[in-house]
PDB file of N, H, CA, C and O in Angstrom:
ATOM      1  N   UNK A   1      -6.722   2.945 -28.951  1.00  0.00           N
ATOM      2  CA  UNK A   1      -7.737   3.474 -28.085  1.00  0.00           C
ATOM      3  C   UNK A   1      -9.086   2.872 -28.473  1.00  0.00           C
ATOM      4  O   UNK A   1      -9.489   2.681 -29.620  1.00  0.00           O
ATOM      5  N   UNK A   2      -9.779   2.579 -27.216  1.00  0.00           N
ATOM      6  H   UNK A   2      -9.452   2.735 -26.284  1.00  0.00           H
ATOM      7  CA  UNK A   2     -11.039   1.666 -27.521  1.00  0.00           C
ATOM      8  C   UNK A   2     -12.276   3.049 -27.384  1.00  0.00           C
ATOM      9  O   UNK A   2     -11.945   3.967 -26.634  1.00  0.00           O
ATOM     10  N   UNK A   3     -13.270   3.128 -27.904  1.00  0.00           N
ATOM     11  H   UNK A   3     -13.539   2.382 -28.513  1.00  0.00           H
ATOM     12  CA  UNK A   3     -14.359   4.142 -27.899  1.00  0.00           C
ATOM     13  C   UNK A   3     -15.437   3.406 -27.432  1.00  0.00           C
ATOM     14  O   UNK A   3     -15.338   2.184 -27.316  1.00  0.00           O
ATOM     15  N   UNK A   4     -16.279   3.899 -27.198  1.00  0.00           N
ATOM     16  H   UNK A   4     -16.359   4.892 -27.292  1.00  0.00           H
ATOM     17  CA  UNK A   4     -17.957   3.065 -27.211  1.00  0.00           C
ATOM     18  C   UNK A   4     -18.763   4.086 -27.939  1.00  0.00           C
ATOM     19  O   UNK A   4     -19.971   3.970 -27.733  1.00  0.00           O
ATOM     20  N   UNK A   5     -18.342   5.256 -28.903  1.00  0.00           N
ATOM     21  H   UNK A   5     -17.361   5.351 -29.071  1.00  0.00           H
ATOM     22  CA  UNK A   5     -19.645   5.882 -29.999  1.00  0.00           C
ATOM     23  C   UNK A   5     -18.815   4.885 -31.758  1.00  0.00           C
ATOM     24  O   UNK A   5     -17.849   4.781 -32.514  1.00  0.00           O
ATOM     25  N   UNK A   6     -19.538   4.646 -31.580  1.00  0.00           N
ATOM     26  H   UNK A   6     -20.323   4.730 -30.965  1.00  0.00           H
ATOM     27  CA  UNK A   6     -19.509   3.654 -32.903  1.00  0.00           C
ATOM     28  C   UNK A   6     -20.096   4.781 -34.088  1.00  0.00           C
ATOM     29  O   UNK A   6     -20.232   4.284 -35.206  1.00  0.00           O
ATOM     30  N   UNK A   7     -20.365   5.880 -33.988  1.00  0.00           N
ATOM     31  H   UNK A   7     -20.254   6.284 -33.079  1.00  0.00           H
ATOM     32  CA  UNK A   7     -20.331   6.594 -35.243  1.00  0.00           C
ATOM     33  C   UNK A   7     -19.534   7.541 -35.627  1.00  0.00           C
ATOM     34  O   UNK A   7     -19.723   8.747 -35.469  1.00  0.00           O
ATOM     35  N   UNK A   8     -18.442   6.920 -36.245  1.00  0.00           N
ATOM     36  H   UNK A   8     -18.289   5.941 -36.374  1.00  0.00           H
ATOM     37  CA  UNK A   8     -17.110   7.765 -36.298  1.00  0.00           C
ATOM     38  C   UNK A   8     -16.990   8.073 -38.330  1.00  0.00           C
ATOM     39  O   UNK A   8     -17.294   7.373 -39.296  1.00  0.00           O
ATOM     40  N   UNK A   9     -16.457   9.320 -38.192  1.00  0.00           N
ATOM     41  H   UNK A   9     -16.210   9.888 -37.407  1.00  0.00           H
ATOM     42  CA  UNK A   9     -16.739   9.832 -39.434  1.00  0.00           C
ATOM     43  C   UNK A   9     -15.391  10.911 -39.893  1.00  0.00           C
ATOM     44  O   UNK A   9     -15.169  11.996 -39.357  1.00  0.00           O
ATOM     45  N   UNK A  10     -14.829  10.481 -40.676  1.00  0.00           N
ATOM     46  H   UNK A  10     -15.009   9.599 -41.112  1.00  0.00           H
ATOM     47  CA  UNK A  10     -14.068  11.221 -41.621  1.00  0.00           C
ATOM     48  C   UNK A  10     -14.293  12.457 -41.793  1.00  0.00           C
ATOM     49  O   UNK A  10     -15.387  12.514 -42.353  1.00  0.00           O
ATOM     50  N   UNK A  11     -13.764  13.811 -41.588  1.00  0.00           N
ATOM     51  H   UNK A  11     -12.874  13.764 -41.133  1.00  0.00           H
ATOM     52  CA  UNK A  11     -14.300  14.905 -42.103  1.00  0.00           C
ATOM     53  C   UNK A  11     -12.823  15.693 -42.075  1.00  0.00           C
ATOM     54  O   UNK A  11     -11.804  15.258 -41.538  1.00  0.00           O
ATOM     55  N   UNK A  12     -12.972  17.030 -42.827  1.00  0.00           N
ATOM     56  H   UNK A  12     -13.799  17.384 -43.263  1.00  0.00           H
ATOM     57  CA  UNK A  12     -12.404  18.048 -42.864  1.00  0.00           C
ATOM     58  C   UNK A  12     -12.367  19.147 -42.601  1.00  0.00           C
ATOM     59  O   UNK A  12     -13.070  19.715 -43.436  1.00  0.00           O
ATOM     60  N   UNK A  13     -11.706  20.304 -41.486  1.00  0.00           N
ATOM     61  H   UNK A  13     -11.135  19.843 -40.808  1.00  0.00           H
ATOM     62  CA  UNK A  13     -12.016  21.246 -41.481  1.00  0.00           C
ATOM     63  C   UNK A  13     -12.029  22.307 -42.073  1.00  0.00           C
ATOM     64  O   UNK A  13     -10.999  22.913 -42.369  1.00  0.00           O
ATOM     65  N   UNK A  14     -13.935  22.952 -42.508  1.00  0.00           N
ATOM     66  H   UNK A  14     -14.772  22.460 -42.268  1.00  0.00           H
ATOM     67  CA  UNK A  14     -13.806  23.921 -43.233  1.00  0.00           C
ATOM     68  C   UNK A  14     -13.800  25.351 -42.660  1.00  0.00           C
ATOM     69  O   UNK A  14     -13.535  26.334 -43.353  1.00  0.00           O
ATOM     70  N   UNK A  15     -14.092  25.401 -41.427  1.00  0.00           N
ATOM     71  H   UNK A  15     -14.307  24.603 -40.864  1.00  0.00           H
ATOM     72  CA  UNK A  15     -14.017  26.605 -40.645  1.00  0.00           C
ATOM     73  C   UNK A  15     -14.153  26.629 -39.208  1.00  0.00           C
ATOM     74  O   UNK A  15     -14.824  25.864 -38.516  1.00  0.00           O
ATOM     75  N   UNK A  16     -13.270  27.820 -38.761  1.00  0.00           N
ATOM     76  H   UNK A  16     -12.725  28.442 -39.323  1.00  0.00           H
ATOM     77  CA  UNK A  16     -13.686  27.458 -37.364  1.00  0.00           C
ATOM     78  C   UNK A  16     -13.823  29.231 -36.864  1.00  0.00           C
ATOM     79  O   UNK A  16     -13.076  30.123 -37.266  1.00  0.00           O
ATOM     80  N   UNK A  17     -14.925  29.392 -35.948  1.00  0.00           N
ATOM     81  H   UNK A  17     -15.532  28.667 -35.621  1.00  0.00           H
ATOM     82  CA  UNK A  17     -15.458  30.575 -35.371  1.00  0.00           C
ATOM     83  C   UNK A  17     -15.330  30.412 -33.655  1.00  0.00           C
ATOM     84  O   UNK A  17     -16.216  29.879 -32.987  1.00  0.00           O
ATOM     85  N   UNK A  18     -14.008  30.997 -33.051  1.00  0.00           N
ATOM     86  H   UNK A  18     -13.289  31.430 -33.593  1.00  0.00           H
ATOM     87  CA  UNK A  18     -13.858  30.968 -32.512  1.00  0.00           C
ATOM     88  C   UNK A  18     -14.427  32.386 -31.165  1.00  0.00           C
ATOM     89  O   UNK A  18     -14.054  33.512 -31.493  1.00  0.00           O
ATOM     90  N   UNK A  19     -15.038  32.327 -30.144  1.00  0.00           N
ATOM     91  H   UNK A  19     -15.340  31.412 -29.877  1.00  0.00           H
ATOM     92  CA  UNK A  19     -15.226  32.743 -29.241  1.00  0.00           C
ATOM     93  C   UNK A  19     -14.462  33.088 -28.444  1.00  0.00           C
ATOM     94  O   UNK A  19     -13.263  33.040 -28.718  1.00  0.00           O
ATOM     95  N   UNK A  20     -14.993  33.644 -26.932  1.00  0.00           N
ATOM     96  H   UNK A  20     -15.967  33.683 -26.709  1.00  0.00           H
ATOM     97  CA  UNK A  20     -14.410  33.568 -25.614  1.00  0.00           C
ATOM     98  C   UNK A  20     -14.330  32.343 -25.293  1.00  0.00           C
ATOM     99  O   UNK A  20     -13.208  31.960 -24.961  1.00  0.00           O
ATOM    100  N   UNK A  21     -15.475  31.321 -25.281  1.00  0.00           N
ATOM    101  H   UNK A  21     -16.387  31.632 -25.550  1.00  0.00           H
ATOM    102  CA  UNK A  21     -15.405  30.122 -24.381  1.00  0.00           C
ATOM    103  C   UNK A  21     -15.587  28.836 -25.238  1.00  0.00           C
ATOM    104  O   UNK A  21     -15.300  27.672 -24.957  1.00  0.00           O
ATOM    105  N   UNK A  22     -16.200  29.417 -26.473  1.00  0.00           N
ATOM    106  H   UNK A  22     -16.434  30.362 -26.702  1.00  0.00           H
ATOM    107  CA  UNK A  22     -17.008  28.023 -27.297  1.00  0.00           C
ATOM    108  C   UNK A  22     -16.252  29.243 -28.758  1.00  0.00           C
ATOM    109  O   UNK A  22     -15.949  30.400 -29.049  1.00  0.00           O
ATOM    110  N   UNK A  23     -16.327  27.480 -29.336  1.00  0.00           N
ATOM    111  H   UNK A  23     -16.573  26.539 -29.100  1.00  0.00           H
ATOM    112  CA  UNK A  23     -15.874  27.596 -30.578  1.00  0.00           C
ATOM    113  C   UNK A  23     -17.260  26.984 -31.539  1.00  0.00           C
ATOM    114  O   UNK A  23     -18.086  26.294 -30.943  1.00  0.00           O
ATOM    115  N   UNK A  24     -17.436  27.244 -32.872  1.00  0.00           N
ATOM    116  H   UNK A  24     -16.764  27.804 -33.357  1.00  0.00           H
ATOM    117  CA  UNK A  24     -18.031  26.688 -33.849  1.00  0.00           C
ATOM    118  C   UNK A  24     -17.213  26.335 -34.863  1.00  0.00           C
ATOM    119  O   UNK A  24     -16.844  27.256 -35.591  1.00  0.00           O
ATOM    120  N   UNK A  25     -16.817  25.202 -35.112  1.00  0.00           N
ATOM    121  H   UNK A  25     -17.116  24.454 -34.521  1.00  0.00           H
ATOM    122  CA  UNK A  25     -16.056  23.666 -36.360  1.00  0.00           C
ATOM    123  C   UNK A  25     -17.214  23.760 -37.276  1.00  0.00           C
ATOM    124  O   UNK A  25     -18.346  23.446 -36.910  1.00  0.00           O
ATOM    125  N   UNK A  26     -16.890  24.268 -38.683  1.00  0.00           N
ATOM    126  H   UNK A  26     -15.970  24.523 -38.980  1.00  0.00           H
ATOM    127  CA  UNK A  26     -17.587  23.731 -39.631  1.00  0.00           C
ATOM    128  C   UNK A  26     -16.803  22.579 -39.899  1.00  0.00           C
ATOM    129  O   UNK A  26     -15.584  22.754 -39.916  1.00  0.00           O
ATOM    130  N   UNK A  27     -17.338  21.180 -40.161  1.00  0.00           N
ATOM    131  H   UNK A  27     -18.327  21.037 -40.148  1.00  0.00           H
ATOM    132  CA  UNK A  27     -16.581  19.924 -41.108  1.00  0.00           C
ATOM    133  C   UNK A  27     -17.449  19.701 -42.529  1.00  0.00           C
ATOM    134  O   UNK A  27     -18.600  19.935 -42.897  1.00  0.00           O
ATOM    135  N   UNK A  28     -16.420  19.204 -43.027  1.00  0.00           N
ATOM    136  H   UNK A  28     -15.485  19.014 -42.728  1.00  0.00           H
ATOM    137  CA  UNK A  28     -17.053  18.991 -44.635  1.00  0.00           C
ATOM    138  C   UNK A  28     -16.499  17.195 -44.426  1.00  0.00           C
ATOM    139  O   UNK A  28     -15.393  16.715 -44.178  1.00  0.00           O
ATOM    140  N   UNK A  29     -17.651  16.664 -44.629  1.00  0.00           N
ATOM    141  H   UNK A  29     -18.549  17.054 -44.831  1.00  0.00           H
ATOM    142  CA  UNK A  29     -17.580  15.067 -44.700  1.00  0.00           C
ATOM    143  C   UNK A  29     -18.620  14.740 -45.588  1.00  0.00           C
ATOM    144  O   UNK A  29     -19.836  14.675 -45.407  1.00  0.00           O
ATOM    145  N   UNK A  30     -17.595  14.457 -47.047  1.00  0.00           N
ATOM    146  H   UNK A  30     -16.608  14.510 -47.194  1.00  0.00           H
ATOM    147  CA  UNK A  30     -17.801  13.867 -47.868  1.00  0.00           C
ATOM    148  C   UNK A  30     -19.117  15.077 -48.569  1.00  0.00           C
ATOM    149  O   UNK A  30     -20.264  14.631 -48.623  1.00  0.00           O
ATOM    150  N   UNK A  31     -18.887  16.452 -49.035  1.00  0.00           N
ATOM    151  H   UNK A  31     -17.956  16.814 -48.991  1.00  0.00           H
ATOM    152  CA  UNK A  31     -19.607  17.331 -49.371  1.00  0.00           C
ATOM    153  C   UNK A  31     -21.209  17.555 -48.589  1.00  0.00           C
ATOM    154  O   UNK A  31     -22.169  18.141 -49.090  1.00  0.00           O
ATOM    155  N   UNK A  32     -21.151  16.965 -47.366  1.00  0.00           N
ATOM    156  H   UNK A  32     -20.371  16.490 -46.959  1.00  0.00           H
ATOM    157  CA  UNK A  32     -22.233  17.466 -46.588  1.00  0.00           C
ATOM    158  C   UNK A  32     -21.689  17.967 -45.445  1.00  0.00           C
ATOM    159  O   UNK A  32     -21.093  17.070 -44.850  1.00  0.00           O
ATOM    160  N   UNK A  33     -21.636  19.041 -44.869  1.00  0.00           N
ATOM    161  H   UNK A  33     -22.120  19.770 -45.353  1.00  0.00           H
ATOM    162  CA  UNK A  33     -21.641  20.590 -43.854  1.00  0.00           C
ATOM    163  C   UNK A  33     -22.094  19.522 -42.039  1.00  0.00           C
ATOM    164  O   UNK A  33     -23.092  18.819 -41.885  1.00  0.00           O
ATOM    165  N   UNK A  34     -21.130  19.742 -41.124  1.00  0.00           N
ATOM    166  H   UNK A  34     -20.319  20.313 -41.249  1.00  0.00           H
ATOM    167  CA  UNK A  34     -21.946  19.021 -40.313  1.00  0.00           C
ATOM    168  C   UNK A  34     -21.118  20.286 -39.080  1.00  0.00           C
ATOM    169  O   UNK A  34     -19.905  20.438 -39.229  1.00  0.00           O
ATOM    170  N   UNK A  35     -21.684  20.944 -38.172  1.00  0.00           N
ATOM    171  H   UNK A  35     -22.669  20.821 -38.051  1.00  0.00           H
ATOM    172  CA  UNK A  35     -21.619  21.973 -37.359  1.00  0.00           C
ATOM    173  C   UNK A  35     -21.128  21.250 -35.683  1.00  0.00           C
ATOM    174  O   UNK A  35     -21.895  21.002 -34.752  1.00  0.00           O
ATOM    175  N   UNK A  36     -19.586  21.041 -35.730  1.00  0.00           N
ATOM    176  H   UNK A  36     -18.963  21.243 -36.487  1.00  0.00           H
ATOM    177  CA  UNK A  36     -19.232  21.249 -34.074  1.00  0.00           C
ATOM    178  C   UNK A  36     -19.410  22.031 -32.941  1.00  0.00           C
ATOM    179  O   UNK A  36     -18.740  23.037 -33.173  1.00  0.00           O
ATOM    180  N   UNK A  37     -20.114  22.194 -31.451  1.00  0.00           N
ATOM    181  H   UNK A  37     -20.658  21.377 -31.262  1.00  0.00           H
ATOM    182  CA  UNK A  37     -19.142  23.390 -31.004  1.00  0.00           C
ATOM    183  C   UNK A  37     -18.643  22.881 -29.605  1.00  0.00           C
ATOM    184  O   UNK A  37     -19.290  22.490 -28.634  1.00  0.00           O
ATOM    185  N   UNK A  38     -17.122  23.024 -29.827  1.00  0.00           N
ATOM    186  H   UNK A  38     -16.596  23.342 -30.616  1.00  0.00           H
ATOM    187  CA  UNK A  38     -16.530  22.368 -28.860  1.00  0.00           C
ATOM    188  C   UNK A  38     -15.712  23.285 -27.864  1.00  0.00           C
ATOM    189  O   UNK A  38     -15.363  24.220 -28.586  1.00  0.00           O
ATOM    190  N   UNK A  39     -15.329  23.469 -26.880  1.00  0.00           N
ATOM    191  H   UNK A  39     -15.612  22.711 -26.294  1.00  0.00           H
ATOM    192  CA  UNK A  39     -14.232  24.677 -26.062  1.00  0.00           C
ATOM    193  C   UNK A  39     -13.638  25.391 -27.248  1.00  0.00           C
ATOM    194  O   UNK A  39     -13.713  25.074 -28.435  1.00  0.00           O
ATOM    195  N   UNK A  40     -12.889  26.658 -26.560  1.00  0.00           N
ATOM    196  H   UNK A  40     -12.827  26.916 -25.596  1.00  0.00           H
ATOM    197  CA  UNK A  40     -11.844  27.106 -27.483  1.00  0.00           C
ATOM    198  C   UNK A  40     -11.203  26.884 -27.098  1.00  0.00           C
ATOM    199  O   UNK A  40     -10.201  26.855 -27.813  1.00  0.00           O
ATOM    200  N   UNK A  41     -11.026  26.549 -25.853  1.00  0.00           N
ATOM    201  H   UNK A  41     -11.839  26.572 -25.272  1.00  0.00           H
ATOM    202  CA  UNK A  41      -9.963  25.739 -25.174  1.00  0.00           C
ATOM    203  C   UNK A  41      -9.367  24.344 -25.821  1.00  0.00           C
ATOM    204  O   UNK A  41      -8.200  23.983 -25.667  1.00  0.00           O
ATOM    205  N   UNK A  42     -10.303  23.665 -26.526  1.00  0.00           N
ATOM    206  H   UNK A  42     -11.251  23.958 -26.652  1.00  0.00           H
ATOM    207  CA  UNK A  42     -10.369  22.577 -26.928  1.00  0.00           C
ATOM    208  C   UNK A  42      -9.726  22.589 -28.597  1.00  0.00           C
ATOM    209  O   UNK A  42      -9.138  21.603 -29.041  1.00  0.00           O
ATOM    210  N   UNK A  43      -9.856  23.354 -29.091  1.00  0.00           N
ATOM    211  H   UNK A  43     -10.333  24.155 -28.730  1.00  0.00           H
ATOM    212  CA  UNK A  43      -9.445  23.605 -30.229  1.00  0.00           C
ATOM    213  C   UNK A  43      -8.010  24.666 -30.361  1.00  0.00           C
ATOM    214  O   UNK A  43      -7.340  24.891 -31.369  1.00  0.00           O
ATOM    215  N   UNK A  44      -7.865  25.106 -29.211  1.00  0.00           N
ATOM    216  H   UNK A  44      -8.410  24.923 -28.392  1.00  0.00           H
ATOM    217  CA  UNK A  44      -6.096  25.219 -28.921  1.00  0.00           C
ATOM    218  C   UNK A  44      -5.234  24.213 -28.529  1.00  0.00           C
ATOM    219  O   UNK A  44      -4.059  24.158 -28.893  1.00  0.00           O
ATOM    220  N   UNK A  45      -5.881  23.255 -27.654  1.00  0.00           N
ATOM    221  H   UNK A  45      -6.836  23.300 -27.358  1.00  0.00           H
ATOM    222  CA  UNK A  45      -5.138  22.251 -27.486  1.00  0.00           C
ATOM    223  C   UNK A  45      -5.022  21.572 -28.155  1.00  0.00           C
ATOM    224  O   UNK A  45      -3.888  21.141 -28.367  1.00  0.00           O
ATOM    225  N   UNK A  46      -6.165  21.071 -28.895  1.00  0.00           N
ATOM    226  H   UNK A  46      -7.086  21.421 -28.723  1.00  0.00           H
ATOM    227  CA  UNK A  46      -6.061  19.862 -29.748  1.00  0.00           C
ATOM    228  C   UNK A  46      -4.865  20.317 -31.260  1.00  0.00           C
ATOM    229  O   UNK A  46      -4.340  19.593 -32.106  1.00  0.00           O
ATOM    230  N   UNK A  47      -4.830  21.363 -31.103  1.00  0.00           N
ATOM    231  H   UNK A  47      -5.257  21.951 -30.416  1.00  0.00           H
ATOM    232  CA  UNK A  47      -4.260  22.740 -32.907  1.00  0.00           C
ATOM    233  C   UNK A  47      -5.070  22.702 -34.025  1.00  0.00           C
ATOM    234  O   UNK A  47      -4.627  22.644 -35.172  1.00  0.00           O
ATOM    235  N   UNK A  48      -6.251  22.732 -33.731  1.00  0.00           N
ATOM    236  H   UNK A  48      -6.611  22.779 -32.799  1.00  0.00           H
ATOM    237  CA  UNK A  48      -6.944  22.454 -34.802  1.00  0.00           C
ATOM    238  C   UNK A  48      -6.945  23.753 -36.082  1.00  0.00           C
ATOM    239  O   UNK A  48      -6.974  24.932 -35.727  1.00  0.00           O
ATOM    240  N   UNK A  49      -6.918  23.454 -37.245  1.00  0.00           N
ATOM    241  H   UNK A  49      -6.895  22.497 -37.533  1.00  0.00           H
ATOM    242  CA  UNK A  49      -6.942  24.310 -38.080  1.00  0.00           C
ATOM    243  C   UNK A  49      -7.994  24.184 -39.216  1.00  0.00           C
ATOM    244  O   UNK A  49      -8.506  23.073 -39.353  1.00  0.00           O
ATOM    245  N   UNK A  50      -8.374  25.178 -40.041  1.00  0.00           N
ATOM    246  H   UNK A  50      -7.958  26.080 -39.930  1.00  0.00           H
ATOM    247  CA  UNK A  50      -8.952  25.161 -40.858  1.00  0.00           C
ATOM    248  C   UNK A  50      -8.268  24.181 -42.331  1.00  0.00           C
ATOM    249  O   UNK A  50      -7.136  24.600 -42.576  1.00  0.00           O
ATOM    250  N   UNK A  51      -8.586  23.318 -43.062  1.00  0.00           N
ATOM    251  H   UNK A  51      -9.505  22.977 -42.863  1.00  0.00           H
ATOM    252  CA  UNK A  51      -8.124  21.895 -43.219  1.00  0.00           C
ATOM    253  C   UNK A  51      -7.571  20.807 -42.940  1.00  0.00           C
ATOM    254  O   UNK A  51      -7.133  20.087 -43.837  1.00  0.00           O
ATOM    255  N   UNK A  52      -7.493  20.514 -41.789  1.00  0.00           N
ATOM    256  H   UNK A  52      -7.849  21.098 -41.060  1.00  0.00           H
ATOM    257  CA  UNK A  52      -6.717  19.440 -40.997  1.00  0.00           C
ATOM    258  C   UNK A  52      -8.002  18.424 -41.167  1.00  0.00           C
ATOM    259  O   UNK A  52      -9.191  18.711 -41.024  1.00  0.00           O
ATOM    260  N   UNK A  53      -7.465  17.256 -41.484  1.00  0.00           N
ATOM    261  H   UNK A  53      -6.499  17.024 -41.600  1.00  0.00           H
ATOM    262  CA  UNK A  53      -8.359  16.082 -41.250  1.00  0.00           C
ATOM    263  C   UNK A  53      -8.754  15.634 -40.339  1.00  0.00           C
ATOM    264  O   UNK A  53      -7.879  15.665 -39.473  1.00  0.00           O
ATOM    265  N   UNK A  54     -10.117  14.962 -39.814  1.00  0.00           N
ATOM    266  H   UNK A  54     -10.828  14.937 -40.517  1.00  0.00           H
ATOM    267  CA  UNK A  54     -10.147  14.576 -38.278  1.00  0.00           C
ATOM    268  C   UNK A  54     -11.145  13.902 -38.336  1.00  0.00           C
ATOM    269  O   UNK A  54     -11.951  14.090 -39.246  1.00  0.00           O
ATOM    270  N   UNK A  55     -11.319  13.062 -37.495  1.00  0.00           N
ATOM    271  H   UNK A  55     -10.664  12.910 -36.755  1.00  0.00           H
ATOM    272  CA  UNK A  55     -12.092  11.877 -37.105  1.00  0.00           C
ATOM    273  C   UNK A  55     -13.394  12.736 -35.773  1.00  0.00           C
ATOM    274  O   UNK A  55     -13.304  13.276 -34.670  1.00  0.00           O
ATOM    275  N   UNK A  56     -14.328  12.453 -36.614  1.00  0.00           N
ATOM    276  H   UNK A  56     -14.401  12.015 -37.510  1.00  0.00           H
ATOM    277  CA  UNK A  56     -15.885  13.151 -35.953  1.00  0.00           C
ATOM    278  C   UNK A  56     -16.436  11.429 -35.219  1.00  0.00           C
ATOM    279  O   UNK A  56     -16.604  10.340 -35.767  1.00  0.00           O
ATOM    280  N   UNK A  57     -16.565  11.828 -33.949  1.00  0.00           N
ATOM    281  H   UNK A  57     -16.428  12.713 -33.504  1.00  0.00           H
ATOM    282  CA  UNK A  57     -17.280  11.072 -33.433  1.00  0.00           C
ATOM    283  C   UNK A  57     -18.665  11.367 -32.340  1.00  0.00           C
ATOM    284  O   UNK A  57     -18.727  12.198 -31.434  1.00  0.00           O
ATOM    285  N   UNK A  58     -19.505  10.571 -32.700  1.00  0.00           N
ATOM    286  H   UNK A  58     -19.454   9.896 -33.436  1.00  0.00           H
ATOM    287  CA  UNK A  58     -21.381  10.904 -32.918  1.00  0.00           C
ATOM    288  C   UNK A  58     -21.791   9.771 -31.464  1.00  0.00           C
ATOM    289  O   UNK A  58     -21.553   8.580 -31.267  1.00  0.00           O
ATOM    290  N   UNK A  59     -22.404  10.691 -30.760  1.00  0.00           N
ATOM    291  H   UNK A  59     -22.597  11.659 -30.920  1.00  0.00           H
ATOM    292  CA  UNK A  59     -23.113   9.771 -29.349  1.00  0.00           C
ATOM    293  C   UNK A  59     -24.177  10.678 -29.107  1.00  0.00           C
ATOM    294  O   UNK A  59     -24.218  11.710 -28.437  1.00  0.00           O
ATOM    295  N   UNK A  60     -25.215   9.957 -29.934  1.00  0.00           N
ATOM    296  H   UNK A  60     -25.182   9.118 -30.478  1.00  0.00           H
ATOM    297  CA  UNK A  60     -26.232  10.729 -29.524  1.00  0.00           C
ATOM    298  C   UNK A  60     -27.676   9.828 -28.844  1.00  0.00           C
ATOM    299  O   UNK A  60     -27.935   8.757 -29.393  1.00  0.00           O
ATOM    300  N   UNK A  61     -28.372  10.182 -27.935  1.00  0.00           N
ATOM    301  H   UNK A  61     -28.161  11.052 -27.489  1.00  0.00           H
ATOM    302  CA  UNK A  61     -28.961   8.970 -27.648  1.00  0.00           C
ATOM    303  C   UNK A  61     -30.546   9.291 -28.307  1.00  0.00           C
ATOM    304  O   UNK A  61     -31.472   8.482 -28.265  1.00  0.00           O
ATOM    305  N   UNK A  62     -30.609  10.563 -28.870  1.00  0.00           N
ATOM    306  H   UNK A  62     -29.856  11.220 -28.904  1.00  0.00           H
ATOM    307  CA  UNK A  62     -31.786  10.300 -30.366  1.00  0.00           C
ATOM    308  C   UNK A  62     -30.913  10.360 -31.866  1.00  0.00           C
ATOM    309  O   UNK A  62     -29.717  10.418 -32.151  1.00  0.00           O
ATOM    310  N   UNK A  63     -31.621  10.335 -32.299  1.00  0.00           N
ATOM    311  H   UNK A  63     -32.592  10.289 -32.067  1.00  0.00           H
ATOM    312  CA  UNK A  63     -31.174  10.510 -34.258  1.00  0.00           C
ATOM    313  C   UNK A  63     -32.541  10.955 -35.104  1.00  0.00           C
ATOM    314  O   UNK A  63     -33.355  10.145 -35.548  1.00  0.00           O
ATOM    315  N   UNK A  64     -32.596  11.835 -35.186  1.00  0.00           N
ATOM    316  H   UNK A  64     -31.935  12.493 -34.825  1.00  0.00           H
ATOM    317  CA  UNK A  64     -33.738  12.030 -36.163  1.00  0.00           C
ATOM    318  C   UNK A  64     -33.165  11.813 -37.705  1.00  0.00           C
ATOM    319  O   UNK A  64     -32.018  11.921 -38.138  1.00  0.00           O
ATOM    320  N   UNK A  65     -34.851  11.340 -38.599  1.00  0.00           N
ATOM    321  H   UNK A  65     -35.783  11.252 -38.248  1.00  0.00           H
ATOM    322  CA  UNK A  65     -34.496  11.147 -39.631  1.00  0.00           C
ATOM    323  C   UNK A  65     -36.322  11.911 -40.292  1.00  0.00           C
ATOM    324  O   UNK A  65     -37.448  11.844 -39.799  1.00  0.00           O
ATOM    325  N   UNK A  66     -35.814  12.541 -41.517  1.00  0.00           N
ATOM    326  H   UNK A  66     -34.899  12.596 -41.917  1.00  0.00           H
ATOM    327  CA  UNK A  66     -36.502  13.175 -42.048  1.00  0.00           C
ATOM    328  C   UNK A  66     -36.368  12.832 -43.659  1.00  0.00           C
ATOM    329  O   UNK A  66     -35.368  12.857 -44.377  1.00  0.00           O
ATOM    330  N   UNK A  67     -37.940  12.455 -44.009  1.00  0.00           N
ATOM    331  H   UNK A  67     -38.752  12.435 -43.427  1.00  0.00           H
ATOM    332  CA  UNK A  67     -37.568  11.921 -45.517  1.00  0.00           C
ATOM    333  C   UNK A  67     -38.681  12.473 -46.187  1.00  0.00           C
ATOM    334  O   UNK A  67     -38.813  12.310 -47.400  1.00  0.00           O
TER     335      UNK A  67
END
């Protein structure tokens, strides 16, 4: 499968807070916390569980950076 977000990232699931309609994915990639929220629909289909490995992919058309 070909993508066009070129920021694809390794992570793990550390939690998931599931709703009526929307879910919240905590991932742990590489000991920094990064916050999904995708369907719950989306996270039944896909079976996502709390440690399953998964590939995070990033399309964002800003990026802030703070130093």
């Amino acid at each position: 499968m070909e993508l066009s977000a070129r920021n694809q990232l390794k992570a793990r699931i550390k939690s998931i807070n599931k709703g009526d309609t929307i879910a919240e994915v905590i991932l742990d990639i590489g000991g920094q916390e990064m916050c999904s929220t995708i369907t719950t629909g989306s996270v039944n289909k896909l079976g996502l569980n709390v440690g399953d490995d998964v590939t995070t992919l990033i399309k964002a058309s800003s990026v802030m950076i703070m130093k």
